[in-house]
C-alpha positions in Angstrom: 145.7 122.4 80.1 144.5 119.2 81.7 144.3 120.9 85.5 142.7 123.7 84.1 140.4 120.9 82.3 139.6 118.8 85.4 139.0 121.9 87.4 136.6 122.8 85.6 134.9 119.1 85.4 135.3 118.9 88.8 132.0 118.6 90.7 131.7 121.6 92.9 132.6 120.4 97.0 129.3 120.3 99.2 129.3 122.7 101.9 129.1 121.3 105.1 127.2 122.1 108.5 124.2 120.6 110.2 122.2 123.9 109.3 123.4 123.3 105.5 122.5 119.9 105.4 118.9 120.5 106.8 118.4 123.3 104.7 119.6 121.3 101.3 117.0 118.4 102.2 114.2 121.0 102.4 114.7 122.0 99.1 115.0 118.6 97.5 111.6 117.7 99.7 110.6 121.1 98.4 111.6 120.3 94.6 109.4 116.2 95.7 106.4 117.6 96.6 106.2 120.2 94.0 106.9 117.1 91.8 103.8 115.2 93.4 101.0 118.3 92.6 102.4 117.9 89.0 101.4 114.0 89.0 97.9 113.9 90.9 97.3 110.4 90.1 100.7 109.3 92.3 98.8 110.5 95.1 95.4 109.1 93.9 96.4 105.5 93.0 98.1 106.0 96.5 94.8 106.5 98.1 92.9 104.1 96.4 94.8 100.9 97.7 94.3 101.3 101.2 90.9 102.2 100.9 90.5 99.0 98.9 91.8 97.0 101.8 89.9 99.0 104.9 86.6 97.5 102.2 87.9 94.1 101.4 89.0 93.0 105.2 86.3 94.5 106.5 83.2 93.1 104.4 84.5 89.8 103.4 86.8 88.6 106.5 84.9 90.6 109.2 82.7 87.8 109.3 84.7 84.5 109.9 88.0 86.3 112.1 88.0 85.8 115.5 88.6 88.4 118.2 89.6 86.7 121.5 86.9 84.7 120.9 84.5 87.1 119.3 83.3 86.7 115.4 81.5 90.3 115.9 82.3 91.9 112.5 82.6 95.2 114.0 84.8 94.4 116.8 87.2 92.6 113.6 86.9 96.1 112.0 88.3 98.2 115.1 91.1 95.0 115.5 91.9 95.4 111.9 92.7 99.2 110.9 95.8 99.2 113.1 97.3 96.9 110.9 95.4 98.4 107.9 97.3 102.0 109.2 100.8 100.3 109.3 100.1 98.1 106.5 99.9 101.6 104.3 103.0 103.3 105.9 104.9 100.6 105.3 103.8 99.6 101.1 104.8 103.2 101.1 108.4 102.1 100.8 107.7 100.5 97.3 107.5 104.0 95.6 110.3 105.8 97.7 112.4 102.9 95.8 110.8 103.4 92.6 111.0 107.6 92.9 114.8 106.9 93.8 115.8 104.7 91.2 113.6 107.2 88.5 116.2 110.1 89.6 118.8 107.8 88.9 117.7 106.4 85.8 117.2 109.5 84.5 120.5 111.1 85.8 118.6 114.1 88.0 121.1 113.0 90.7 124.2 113.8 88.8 122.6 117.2 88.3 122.7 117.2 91.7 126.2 116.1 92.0 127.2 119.5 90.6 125.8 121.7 92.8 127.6 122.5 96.3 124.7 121.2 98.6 125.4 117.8 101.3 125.1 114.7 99.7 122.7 113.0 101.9 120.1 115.8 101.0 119.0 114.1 98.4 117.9 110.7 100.4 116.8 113.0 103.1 114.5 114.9 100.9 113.1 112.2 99.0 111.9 110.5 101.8 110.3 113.6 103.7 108.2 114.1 100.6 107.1 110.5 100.5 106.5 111.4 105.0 104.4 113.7 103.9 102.5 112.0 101.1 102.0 109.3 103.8 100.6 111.2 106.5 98.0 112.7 103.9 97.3 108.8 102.7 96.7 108.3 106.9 94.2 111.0 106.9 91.7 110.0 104.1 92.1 106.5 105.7 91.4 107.4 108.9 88.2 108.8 107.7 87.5 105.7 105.4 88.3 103.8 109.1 85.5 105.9 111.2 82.7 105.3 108.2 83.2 101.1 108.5 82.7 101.6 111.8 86.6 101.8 113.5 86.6 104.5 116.5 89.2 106.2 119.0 88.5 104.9 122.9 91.6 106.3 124.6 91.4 110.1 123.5 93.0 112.2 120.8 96.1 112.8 122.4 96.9 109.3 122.8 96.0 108.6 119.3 97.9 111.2 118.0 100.8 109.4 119.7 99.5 106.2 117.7 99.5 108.1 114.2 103.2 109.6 115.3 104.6 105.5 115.9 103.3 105.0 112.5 105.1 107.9 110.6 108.3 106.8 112.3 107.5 103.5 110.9 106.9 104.7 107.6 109.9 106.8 107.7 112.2 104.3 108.9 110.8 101.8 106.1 111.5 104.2 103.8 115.6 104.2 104.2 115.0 100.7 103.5 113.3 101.4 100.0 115.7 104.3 99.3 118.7 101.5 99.5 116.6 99.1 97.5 116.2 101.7 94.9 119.8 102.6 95.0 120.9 99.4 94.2 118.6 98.2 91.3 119.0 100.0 87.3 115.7 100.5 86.8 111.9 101.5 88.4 110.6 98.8 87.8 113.0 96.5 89.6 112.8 98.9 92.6 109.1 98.7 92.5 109.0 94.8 92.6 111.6 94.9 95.2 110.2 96.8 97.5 107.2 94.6 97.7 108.7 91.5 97.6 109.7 91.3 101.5 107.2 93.8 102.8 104.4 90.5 101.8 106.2 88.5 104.6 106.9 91.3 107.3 103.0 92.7 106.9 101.5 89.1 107.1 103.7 87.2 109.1 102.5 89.4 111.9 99.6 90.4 114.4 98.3 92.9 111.6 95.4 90.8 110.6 95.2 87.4 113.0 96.7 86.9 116.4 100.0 85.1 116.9 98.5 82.8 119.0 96.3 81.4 116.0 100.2 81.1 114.3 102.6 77.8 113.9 104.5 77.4 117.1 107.5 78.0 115.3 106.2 81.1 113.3 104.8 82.8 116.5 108.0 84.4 117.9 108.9 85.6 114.5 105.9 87.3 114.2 105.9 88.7 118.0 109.4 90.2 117.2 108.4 92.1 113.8 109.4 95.5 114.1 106.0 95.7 112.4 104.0 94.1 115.0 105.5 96.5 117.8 104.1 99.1 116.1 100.6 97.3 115.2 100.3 96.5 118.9 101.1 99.9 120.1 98.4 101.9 117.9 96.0 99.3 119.2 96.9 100.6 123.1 97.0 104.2 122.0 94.2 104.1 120.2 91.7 101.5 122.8 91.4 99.1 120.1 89.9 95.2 121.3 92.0 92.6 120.5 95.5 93.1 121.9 97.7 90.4 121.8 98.6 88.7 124.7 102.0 87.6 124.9 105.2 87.3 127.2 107.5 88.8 124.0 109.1 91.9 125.1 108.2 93.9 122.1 104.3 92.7 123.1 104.5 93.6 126.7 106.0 97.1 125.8 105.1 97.8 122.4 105.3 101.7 122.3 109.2 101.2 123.1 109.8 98.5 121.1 107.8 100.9 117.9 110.6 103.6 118.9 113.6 101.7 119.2 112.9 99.2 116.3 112.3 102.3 114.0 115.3 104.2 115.0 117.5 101.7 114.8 116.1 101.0 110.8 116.6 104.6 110.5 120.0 104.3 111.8 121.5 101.5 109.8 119.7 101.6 106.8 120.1 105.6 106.6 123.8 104.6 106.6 124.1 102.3 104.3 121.9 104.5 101.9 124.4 107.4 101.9 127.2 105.6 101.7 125.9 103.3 98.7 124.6 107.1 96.9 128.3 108.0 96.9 129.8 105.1 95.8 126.8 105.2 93.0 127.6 108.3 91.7 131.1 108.7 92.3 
């Protein structure tokens, strides 16, 4: 009586396969973004912050930021929406914590638990959904960018390239939210969380100022942000004034330094994720 009893407790085993595993993480991304249409104003409260920081930066800082010597607000303006771009991909992380935590809280991941489908899926999907919110969020700000006066110099192809270092950004940052939201009981936790080290990685950077302009001993941190590899290469790709100078590896080959400093997030933190969602809801 008790096998029979814990066979049929027993949470179904999760079929394995790389095909399998792809094809589970589709669905849960599928079941995300289905999720999203249902709650318009996720996506809508999404918008409105960056927007609200393209305005802010641009009409009350423009004026008193230097650019390699120049106060020109619109040269400011093209300097800042790099920054503005990775700034967004990266808050992002903040609700891919909260969304995760929310399943959790609510016990949708046990549901999951008893259906025969890979156990990372769940991770995976989540955070595609979130990609994908993000990459619409890029589009309306890009289009907020070119009406303050922010334009493209080195073609579309190479900005495309730009907008493709920021999604892996945004993805990689993500893993990190999805642990964050793993490990905290509640939303809300997740939510402050999330924002609590993203403040320093954002700003301690060469999003808004140059390094130069930085405490001696603050400058090399800032040069070797994963974050400021990224800013630095979407200001290249994209012919942006106002790339830093500097003798940092990650500022003399930023594009690189974006790829391998958002892999290797992706990598660890990805890791650590999965294993800390089975030992959650084992």
């Amino acid at each position: 009586m008790t096998s029979l009893t814990d066979t049929v407790s027993a949470a179904p085993k999760p079929r394995g396969g790389i095909a399998q595993s792809i094809n589970d993480s589709l669905v849960v991304t599928q079941r995300n973004l289905i999720r999203m249409t249902r709650i318009p104003e996720m996506v809508i409260f999404g918008l409105i912050q960056p927007v609200m920081f393209v305005v802010l930066f641009s009409y009350v800082f423009g004026g008193s930021m230097s650019v390699g010597g120049n106060t020109n607000p619109a040269v400011y303006r093209e300097f800042l929406m790099a920054g503005i771009f990775a700034q967004t991909v990266t808050f992002a992380t903040a609700g891919a914590g909260a969304g995760i935590a929310d399943d959790m809280h609510k016990g949708l991941v046990d549901r999951f638990r008893s259906l025969p489908m890979a156990r990372g899926a769940v991770l995976t999907g989540r955070t595609l959904a979130d990609l994908v919110q993000t990459a619409l969020t890029l589009v309306v700000l890009a289009i907020v960018g070119l009406l303050v006066g922010w334009r493209i110099h080195n073609g579309v192809p190479k900005a495309l390239g730009a907008f493709a270092l920021l999604l892996l950004l945004g993805y990689a940052f993500s893993w990190i939210g999805a642990l964050i939201g793993l490990s905290v009981r509640t939303p809300e936790a997740a939510t402050s969380g999330g924002l609590i080290w993203l403040f320093p990685v954002t700003f301690v950077s060469n999003a808004f100022v140059d390094p130069s302009m930085m405490a001696d001993w603050i400058r090399p941190i800032a040069e070797w942000n994963p974050f400021s590899a990224t800013v630095q290469a979407c200001r290249e790709l994209f012919g942006n004034p106002g790339v830093v100078q500097s003798d940092a590896w990650p500022m003399q080959h930023p594009v690189w330094a974006s790829i391998i400093w958002s892999v290797l997030i992706i990598g660890v933190f990805r890791s650590l994720s999965v294993r800390k969602y089975r030992s959650a809801t084992v």
